[in-house]
C-alpha positions, 0 to 999 in steps of 0.5 A: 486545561481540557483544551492542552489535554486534548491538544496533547492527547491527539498526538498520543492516540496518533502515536498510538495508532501508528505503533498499533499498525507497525505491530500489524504489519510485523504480524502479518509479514511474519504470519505470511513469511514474505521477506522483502526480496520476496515483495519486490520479486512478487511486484516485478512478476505483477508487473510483466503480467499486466503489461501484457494486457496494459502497456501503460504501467509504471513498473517503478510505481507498482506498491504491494502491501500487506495489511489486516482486514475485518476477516481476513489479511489483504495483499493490495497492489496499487498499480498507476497507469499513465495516461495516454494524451488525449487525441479527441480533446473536444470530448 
C-alpha cells in the first residue's frame, strides 16, 4: 500500500506545487501591476538596448519573468545569444 500512496502522493505535492507558484505568480503580477502589454513592451526595450552592445541576440527568444525570492521579488531576463561560427576551429 505505501507503495501506490507514494506513487499517488507525487502527483499531488506536483499539483500542489505547481498551483502554490501560479498563486505566486498572480501575487506578484498583481503586486507590481505589470499587464502583459506591459511585459512585452518591457522585453522589446531590453532587447533594442542589448543589441546596441551585443549584435548577436534573438529578440523573439528574450523571456522576462517575475518570481518570488527569499527576500525579495525578481524580475529575470533570459537572453540567448546566437553563437558566431567559429573561425579558428583548431582551438
Amino acid at each position: 500500500m505505501s507503495f501506490l500512496n507514494g506513487l499517488f502522493g507525487r502527483k499531488r505535492d506536483s499539483s500542489a506545487e505547481l498551483a502554490k507558484q501560479r498563486l505566486l505568480t498572480v501575487l506578484i503580477d498583481d503586486r507590481y501591476k505589470l499587464t502583459p502589454e506591459m511585459m512585452a513592451q518591457m522585453k522589446a526595450d531590453l532587447a533594442e538596448v542589448l543589441k546596441r552592445y551585443l549584435p548577436a541576440i534573438d529578440a523573439e527568444q528574450i523571456e522576462v519573468t517575475l518570481s518570488r525570492g527569499e527576500a525579495h521579488d525578481l524580475l529575470k531576463a533570459d537572453v540567448p545569444l546566437r553563437r558566431a561560427p567559429d573561425s579558428h576551429p583548431n582551438r
